[in-house]
VOVOSE-155592 format. One line per 2 residues: number of its first residue (from 1); their letters; for each residue z, x, y of N, C-alpha, C. Coordinates in Angstrom, 1 decimal. Example, Ala and Ser with C-alpha at 12.3 -4.5 7.8 and 13.67 -1.06 7.14 Angstrom:
<rs>
1	as	7.8,13.2,-5.7,7.8,12.3,-4.5,7.8,13.2,-3.3 ~ 7.1,12.8,-2.2,7.1,13.7,-1.1,7.9,12.9,0.0 $
</rs>
This chain:
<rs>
1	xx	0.0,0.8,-1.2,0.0,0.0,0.0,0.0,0.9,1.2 ~ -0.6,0.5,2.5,-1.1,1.3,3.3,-0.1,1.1,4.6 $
3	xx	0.0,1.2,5.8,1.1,0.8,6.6,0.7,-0.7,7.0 ~ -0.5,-0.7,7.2,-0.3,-1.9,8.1,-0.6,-3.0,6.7 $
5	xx	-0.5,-2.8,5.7,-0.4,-3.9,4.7,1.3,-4.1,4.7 ~ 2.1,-3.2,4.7,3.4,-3.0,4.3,3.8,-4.0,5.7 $
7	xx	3.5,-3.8,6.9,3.8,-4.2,8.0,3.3,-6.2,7.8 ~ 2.1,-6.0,7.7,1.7,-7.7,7.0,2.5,-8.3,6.5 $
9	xx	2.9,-7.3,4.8,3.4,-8.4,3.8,4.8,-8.8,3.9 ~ 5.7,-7.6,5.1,6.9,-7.9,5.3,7.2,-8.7,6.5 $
11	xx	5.9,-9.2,7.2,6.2,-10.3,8.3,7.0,-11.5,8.1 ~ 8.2,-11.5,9.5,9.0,-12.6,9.0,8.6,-14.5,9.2 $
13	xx	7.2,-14.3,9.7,6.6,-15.8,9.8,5.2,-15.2,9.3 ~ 4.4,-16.4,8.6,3.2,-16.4,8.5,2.2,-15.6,9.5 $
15	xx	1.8,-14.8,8.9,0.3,-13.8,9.5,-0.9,-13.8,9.7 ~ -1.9,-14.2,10.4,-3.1,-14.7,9.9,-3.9,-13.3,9.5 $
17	xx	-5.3,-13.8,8.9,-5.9,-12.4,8.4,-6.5,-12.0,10.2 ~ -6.2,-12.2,10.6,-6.7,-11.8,11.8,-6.1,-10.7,12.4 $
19	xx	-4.6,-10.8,12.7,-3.8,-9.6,12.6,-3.6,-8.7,11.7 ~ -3.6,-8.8,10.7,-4.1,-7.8,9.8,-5.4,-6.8,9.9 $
21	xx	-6.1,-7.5,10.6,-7.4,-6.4,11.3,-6.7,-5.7,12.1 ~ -6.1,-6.6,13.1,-5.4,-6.0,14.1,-4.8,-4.1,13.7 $
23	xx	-3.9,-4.7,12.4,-3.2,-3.9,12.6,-4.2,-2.7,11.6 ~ -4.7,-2.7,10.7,-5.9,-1.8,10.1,-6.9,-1.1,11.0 $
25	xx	-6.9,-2.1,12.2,-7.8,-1.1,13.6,-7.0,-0.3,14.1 ~ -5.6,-0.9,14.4,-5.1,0.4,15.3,-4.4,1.5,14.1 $
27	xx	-4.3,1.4,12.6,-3.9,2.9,12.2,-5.4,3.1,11.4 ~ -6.4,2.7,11.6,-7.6,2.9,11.1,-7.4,4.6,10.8 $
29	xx	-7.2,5.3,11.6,-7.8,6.7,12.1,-6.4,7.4,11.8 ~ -4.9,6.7,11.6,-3.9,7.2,11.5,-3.8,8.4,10.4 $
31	xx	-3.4,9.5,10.8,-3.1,11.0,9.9,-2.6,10.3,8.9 ~ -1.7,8.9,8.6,-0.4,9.0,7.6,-1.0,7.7,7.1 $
33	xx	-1.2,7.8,5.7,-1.4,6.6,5.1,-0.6,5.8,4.5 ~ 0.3,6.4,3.8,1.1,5.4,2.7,2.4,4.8,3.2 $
35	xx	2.2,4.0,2.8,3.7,3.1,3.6,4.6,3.8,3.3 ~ 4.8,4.4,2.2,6.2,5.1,1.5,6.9,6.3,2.4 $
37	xx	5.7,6.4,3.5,6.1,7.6,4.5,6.7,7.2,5.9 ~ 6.5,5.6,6.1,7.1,4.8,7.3,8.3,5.0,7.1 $
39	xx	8.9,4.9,8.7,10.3,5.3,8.6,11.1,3.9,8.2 ~ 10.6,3.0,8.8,11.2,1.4,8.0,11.0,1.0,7.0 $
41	xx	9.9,1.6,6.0,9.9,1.5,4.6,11.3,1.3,3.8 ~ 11.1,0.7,3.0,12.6,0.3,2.3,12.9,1.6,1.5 $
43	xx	14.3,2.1,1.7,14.6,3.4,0.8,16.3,2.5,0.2 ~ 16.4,3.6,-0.8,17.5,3.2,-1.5,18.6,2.9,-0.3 $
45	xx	18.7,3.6,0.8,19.7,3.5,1.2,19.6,2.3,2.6 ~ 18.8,2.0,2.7,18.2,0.6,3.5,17.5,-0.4,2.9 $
47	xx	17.6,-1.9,3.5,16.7,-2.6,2.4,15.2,-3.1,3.4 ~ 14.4,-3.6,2.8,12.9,-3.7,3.4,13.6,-4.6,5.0 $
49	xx	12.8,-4.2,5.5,12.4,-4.7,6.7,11.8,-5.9,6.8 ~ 12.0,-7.0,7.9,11.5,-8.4,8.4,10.9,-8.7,9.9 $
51	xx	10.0,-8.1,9.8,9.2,-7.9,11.2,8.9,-9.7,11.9 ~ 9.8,-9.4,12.8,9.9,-10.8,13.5,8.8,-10.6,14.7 $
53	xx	8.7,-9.6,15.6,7.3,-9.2,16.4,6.7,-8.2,16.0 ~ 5.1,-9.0,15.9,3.9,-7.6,15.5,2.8,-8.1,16.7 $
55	xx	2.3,-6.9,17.8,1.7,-7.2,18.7,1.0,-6.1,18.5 ~ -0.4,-6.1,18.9,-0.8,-5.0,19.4,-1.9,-5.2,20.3 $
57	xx	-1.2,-3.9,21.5,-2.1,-4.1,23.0,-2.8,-3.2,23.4 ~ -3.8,-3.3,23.7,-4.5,-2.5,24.5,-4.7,-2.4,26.0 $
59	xx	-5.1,-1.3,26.6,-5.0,-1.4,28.0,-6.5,-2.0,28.7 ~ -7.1,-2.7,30.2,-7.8,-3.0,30.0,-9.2,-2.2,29.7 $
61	xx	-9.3,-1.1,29.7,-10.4,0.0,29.8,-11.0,0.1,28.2 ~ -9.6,-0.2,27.3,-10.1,-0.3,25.7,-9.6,1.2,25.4 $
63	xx	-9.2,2.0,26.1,-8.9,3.4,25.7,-7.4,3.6,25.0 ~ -6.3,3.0,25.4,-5.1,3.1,24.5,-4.4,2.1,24.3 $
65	xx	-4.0,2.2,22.8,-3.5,0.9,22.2,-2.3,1.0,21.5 ~ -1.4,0.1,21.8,0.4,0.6,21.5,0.7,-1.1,20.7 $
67	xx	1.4,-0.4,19.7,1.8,-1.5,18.6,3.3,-1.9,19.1 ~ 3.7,-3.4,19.2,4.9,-3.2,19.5,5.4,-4.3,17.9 $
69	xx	6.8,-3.5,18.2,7.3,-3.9,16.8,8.9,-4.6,17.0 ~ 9.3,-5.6,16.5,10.9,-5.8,16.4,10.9,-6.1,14.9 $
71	xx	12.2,-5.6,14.4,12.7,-5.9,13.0,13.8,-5.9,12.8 ~ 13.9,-6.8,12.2,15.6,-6.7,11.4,15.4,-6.1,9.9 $
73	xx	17.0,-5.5,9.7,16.5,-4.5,8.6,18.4,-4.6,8.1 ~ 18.8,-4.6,6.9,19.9,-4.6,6.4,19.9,-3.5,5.6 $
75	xx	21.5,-3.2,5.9,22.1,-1.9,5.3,23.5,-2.0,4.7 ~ 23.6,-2.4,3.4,25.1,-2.8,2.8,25.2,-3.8,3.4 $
77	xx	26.6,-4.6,3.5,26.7,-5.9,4.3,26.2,-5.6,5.7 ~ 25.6,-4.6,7.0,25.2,-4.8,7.9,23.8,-5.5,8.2 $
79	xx	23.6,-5.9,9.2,21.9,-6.3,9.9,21.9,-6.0,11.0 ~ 21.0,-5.4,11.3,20.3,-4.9,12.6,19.1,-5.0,13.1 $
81	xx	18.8,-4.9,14.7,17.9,-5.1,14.8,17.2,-3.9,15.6 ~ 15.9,-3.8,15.2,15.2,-2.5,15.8,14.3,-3.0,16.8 $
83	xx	13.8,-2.4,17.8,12.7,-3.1,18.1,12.1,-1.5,18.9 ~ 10.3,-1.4,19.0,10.2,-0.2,19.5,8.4,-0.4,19.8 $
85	xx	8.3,0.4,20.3,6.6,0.5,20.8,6.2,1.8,20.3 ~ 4.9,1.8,19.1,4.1,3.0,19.2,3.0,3.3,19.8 $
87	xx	2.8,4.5,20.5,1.9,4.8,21.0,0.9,6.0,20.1 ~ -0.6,5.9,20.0,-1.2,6.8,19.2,-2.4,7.5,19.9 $
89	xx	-2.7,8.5,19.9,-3.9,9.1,20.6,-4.5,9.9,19.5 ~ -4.1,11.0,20.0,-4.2,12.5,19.4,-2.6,13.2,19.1 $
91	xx	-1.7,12.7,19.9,-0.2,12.6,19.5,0.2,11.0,19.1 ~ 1.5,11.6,19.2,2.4,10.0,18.7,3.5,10.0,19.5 $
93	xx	3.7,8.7,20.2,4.6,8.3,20.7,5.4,7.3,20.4 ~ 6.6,7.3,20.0,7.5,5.8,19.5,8.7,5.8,20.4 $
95	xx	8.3,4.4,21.6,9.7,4.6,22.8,10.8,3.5,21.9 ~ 12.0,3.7,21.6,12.6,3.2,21.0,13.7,2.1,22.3 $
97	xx	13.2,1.0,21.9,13.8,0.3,22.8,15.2,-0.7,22.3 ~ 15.4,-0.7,21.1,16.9,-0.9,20.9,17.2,-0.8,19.2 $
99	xx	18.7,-0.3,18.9,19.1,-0.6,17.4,20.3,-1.4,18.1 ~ 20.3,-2.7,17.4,21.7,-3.5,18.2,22.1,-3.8,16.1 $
101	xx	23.3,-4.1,16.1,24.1,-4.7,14.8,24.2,-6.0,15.6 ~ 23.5,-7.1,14.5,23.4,-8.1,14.9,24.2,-9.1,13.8 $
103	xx	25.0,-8.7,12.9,25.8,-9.5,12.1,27.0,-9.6,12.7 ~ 27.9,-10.7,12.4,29.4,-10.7,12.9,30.3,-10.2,11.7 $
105	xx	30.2,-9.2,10.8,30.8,-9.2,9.3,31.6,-7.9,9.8 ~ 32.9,-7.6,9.3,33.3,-6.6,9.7,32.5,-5.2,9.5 $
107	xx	33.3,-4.0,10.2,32.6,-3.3,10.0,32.3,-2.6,9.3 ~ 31.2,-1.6,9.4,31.2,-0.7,7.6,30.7,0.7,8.1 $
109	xx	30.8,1.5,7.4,30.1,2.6,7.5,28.8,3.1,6.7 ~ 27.9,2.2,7.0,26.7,2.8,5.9,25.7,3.7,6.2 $
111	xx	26.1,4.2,7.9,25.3,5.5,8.4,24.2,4.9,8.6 ~ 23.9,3.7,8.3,22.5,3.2,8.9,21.5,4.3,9.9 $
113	xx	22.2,4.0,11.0,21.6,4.8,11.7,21.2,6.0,11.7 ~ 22.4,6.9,11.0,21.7,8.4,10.4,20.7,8.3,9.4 $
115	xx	20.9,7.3,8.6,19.7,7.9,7.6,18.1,7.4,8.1 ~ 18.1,6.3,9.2,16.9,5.9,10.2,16.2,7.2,11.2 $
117	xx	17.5,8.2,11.7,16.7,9.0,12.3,16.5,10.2,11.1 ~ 16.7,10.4,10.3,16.3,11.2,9.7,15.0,11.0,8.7 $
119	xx	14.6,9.5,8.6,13.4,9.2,8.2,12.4,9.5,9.6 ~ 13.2,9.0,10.6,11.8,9.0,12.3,11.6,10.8,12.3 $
121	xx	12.3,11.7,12.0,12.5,13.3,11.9,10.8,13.4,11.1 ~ 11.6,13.1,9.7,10.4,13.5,8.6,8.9,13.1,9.4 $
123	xx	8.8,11.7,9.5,7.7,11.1,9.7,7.2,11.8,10.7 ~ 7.7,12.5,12.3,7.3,12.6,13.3,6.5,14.3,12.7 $
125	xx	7.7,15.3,11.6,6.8,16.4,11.5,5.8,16.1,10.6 ~ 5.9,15.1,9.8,4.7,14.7,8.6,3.5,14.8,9.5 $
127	xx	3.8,14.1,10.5,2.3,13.6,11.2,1.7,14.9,12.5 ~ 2.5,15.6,12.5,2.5,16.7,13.4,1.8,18.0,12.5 $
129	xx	2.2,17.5,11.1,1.5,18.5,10.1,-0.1,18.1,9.6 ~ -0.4,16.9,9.8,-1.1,16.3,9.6,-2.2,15.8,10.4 $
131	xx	-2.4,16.2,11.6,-3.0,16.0,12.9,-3.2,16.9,13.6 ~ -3.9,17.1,14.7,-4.7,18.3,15.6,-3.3,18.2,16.7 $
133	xx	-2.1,17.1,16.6,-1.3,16.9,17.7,-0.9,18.3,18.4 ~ -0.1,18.5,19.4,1.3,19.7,19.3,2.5,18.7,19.4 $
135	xx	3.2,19.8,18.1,4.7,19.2,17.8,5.3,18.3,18.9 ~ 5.6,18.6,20.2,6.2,18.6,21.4,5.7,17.5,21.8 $
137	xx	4.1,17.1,21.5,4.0,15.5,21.9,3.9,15.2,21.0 ~ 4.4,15.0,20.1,4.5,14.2,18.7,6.3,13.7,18.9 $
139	xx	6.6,12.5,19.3,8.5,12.3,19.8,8.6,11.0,19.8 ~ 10.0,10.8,19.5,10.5,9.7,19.6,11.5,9.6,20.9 $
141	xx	11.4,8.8,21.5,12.3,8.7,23.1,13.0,7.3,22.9 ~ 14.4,7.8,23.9,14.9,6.1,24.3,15.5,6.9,25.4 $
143	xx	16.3,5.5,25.8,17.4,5.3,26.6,18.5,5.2,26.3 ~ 19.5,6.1,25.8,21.1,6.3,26.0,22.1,5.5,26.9 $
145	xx	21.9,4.2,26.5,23.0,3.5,27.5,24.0,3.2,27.0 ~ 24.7,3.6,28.3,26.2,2.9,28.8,26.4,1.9,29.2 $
147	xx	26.7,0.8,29.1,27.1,-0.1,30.0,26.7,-1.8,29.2 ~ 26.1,-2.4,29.8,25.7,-3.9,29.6,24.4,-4.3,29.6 $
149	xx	23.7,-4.6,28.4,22.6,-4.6,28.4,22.0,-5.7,27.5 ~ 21.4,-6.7,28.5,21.0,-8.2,27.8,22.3,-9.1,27.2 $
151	xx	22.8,-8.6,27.7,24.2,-9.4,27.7,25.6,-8.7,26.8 ~ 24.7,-7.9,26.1,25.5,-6.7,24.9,26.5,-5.5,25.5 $
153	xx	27.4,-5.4,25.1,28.2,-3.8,26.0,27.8,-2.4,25.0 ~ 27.0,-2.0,25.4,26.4,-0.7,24.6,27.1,0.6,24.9 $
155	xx	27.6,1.5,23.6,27.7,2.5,24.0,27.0,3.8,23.5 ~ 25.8,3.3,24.0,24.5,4.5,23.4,25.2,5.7,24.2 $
157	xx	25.3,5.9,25.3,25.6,7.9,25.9,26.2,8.0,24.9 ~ 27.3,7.5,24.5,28.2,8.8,23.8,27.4,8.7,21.7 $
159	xx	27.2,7.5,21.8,26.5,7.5,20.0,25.3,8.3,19.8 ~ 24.6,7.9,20.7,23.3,8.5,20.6,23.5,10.4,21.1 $
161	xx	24.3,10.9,21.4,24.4,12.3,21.8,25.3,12.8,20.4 ~ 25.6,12.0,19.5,25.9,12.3,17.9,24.7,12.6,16.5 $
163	xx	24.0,12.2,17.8,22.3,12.0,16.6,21.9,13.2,17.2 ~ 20.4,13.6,17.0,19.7,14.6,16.6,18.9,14.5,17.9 $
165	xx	19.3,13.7,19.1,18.6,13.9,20.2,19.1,14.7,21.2 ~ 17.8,15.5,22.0,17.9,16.1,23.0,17.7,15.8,24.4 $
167	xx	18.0,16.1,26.0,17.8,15.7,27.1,15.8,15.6,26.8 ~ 15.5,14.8,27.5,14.3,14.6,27.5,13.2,15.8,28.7 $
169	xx	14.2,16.1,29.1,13.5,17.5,30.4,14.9,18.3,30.7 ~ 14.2,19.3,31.5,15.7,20.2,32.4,16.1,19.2,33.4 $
171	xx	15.2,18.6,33.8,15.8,17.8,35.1,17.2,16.4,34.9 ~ 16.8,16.0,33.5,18.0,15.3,32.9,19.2,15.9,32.7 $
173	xx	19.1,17.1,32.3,20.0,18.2,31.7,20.8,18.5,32.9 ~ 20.2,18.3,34.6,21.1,19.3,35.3,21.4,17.9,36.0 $
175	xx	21.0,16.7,35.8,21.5,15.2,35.7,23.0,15.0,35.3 ~ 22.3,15.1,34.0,24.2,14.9,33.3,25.0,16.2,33.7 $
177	xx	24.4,17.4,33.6,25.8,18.2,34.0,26.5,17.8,35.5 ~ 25.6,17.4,36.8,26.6,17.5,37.8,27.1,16.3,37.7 $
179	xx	27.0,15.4,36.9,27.6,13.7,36.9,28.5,13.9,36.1 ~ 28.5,15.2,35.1,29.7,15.3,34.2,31.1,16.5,34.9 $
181	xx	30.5,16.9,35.6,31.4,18.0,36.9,32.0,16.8,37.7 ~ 31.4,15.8,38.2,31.9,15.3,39.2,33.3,14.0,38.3 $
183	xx	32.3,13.8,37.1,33.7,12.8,36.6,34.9,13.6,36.4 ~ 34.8,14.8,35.6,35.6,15.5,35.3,36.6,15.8,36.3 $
185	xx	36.2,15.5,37.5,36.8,16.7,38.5,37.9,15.7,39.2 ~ 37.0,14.1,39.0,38.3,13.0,39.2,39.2,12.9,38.5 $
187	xx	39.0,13.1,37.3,39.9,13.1,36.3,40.7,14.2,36.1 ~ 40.4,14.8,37.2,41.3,16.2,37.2,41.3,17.4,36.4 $
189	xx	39.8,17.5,36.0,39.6,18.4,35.2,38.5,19.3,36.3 ~ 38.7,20.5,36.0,37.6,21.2,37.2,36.9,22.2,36.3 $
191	xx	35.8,22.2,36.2,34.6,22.8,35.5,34.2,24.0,35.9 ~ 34.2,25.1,35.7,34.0,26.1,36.6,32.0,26.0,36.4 $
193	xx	31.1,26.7,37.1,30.0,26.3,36.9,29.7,26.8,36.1 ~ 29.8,28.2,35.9,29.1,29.2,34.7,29.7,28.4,33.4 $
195	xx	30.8,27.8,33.2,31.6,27.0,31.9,30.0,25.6,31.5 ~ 29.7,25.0,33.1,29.0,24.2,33.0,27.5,24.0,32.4 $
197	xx	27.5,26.0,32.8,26.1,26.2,31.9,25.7,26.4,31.0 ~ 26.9,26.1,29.7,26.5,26.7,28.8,26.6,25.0,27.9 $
199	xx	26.7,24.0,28.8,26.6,22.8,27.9,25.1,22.5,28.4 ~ 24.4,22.5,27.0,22.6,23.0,26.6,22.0,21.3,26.5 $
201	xx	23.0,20.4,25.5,22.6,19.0,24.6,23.4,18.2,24.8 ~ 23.1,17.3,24.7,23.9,16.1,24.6,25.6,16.2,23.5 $
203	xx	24.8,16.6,22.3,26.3,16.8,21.7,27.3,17.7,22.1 ~ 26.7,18.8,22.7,28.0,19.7,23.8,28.8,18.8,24.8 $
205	xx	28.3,17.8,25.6,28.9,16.4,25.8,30.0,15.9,25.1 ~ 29.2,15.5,24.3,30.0,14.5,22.9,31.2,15.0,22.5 $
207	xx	30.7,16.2,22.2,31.9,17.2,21.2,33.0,18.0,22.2 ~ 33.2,17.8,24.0,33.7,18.6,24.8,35.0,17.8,24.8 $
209	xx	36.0,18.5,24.5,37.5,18.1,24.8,38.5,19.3,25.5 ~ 39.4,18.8,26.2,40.3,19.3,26.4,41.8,19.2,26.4 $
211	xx	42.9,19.5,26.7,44.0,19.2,27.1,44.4,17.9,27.3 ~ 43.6,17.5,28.0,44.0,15.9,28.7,43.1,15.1,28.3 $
213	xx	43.5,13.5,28.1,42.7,12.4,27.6,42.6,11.4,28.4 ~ 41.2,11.0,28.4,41.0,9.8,29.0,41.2,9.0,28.9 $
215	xx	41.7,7.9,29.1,42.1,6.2,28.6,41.7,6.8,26.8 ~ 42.5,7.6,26.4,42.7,7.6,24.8,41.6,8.6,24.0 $
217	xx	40.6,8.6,25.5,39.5,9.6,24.7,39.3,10.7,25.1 ~ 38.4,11.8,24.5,38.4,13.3,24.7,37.2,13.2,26.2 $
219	xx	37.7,14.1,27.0,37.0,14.2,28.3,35.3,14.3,28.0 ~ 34.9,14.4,27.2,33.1,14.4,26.8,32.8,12.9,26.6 $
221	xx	33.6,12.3,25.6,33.7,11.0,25.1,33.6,10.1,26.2 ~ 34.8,9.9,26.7,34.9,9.4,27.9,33.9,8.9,28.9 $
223	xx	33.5,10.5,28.9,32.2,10.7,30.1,31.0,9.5,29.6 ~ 30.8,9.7,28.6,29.5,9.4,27.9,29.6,8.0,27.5 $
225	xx	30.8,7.7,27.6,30.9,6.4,27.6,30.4,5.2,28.5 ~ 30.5,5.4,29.8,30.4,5.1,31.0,28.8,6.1,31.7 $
227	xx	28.1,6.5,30.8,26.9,7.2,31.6,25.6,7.5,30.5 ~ 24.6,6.7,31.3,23.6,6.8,30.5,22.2,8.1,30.7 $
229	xx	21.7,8.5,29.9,20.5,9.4,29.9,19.3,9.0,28.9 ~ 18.5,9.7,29.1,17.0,10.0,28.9,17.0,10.4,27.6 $
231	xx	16.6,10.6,26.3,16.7,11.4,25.1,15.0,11.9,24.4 ~ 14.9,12.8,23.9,14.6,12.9,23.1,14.3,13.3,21.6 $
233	xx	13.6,13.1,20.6,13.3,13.9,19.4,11.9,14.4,19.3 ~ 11.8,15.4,19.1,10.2,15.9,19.0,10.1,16.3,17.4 $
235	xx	8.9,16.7,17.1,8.3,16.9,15.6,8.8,18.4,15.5 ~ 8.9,19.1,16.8,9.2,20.9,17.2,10.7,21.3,16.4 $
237	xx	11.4,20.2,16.6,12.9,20.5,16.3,13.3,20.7,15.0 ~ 13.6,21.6,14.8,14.2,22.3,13.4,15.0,21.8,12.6 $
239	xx	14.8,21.5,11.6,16.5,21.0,10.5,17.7,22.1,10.8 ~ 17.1,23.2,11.0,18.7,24.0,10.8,18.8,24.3,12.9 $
241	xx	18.5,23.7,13.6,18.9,23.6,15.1,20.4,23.6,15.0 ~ 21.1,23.5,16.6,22.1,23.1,16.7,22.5,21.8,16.5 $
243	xx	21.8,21.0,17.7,21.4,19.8,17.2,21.7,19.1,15.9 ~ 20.4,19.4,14.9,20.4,18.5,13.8,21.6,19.2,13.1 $
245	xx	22.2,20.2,13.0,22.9,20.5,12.7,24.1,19.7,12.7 ~ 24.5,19.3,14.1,25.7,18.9,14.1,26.0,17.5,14.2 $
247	xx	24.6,16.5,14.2,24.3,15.5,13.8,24.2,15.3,11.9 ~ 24.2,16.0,11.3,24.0,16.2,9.8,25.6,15.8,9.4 $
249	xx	26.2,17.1,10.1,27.7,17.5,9.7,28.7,16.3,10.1 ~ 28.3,15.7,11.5,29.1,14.7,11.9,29.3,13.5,11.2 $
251	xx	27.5,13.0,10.6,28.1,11.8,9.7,28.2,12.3,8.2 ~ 28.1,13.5,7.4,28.2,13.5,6.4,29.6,13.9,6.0 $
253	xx	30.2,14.4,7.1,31.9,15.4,6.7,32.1,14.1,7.9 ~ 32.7,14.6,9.0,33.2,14.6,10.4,33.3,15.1,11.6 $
255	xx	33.9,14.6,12.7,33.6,15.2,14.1,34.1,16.6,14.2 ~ 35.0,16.9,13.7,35.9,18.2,14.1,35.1,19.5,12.9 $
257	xx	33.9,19.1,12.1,33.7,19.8,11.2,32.3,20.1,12.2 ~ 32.1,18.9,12.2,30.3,18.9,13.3,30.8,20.4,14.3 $
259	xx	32.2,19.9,15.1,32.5,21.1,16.3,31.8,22.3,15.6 ~ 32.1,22.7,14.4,32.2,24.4,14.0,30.8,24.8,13.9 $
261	xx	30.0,23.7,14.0,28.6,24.1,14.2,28.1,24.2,15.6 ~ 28.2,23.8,16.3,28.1,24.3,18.2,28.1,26.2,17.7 $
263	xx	27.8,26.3,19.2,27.5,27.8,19.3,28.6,28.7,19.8 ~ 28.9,29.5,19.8,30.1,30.4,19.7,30.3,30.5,21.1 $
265	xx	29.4,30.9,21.9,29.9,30.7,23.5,30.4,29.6,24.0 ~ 29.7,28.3,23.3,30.2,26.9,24.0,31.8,26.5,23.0 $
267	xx	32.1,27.2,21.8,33.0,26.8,21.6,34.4,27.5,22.3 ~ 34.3,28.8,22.5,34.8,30.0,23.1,35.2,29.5,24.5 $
269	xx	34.5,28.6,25.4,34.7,28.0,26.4,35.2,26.9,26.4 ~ 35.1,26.2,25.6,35.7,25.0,25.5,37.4,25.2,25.2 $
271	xx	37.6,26.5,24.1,39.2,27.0,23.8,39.6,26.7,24.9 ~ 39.2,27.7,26.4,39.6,27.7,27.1,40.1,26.3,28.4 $
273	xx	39.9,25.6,28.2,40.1,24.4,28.7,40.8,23.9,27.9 ~ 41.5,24.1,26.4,42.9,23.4,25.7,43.7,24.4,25.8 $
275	xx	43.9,25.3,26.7,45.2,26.1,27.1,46.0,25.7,28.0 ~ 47.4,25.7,28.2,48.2,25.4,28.9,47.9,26.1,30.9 $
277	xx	47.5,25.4,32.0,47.0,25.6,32.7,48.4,26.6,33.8 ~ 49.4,27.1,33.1,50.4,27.8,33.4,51.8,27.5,32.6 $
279	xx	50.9,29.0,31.2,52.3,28.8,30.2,53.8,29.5,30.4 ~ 53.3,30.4,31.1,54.9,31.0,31.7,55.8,30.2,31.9 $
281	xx	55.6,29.0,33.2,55.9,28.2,33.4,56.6,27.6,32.5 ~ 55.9,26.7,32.0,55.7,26.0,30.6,57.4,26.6,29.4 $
283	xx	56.8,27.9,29.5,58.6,29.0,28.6,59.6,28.3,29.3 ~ 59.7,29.1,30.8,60.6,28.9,31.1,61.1,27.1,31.1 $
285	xx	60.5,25.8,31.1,60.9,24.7,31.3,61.7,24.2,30.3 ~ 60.9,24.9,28.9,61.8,25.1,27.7,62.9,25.8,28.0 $
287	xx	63.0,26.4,28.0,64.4,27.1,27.9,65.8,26.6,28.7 ~ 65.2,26.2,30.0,65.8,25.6,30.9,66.7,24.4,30.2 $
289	xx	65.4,23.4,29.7,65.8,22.1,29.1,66.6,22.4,27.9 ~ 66.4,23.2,27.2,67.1,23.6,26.0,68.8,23.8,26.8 $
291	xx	68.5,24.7,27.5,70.1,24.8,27.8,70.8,24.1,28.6 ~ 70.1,23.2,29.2,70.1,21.8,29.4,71.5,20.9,28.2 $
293	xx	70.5,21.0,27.2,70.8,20.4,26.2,72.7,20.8,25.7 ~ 72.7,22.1,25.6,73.6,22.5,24.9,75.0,22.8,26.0 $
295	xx	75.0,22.6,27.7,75.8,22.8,28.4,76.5,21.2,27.9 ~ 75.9,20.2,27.5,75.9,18.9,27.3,76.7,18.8,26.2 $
</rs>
């Protein structure tokens, strides 16, 4: 079965053969044939997909044509919904426009989402191997939101900087750092700048704690909670990166194991912000209080 048959037979309302052309014109020419290589393809650890929108538009000139897609897709008791636009040329573009959990059942851990970007990973170098593309436009992009969105309270900054994505340019990159100086610095944390340079990704964010806690969270968390960015994944990006690295470690061990994959300078810097900001002090308060104790 080919994609756009796979895409047909899992539509969640009646299809006409009409769309079906539709969708055999636009991957007519596609590098990737077999459905078994789509990232929504049913794998053991996801079940098939129920494509509730299949559109495909062209611009008026007839030169580029973008598939848009929504689905729901279950993972153990969870359901979710995806919804995303592909773009195809000579590269591939897929702007990912939401993963929402759309069941009310409690929660679970079935990594859904990790094992999704690590099929959109494969597929993006599959097709980067497979095409005249360059890696670098061969990407999957979204939007990392914080906040309220269609009526939903999202907290993509800080989830999405646990996955395998990167700032989408330098210009986002020096975005979140002075938005993450300036929260910090209300919060009473002060960043020196060279400390500030050496946070590269998103997960340097994610993973940045210190001394002091935010309303219960670690000063990166926090941040990212309340602030959204740009993301991306390219076909360029390496399984053994920092990145996918510490996206691997995070959902397959945990957060504090993911840390020991970061890079030795950014962790080296980070020590230094869980030190006592004047331990001398600190002795003598002990000792004071101690004898405090015992004049008593």
């Amino acid at each position: 079965m080919d994609i756009s048959e796979h895409i047909y037979t899992c539509a969640a309302f009646k299809v006409n053969a009409e769309k079906l052309t539709e969708l055999k014109a636009f991957f007519s020419d596609f590098p990737i044939k077999d459905a078994q290589d789509w990232p929504m393809c049913a794998t053991k650890k996801n079940g098939e997909p129920r494509y509730v929108r299949v559109q495909v538009q062209g611009d008026r000139f007839g030169f580029e044509k973008a598939l848009y897609l929504a689905f729901e897709c279950e993972a153990g008791n969870a359901k979710y919904m995806i919804a995303q636009k592909l773009k195809y040329d000579d590269a591939l573009q897929i702007e990912l426009d939401c993963i929402r959990r759309v069941d009310k059942k409690e929660k679970t851990t079935s990594r859904f989402v990790f094992h999704l970007m690590e099929q959109y990973s494969r597929f993006l170098k599959q097709f980067a191997l497979t095409s005249t593309a360059q890696k670098e436009d061969t990407y999957l992009r979204l939007e990392a939101h914080s906040g309220v969105a269609d009526g939903f309270q999202t907290n993509g900054g800080y989830v999405w900087a646990t996955h395998r994505f990167d700032f989408e340019n330098e210009d986002e990159l020096l975005r979140t750092r002075e938005a993450f100086k300036e929260y910090a610095l209300k919060n009473g944390v002060e960043i020196e700048e060279k400390d500030l340079r050496l946070f590269q990704y998103p997960c340097h964010f994610a993973a940045f704690r210190t001394n002091k806690k935010i309303d219960g969270q670690n000063l990166g968390k926090a941040f990212l909670l309340q602030y959204s960015w740009q993301g991306k994944m390219t076909a360029a990006m390496s399984e053994k990166c920092e990145i996918a690295r510490y996206e691997r470690t995070f959902y397959k061990q945990n957060k504090l194991e993911a840390e020991k994959e970061l890079s030795p300078r950014f962790l080296k810097m980070m020590k230094k912000y869980n030190k006592s900001q004047n331990p001398t002090k600190n002795i003598f308060m002990r000792l004071f209080e101690n004898k405090k104790l015992r004049v008593r």
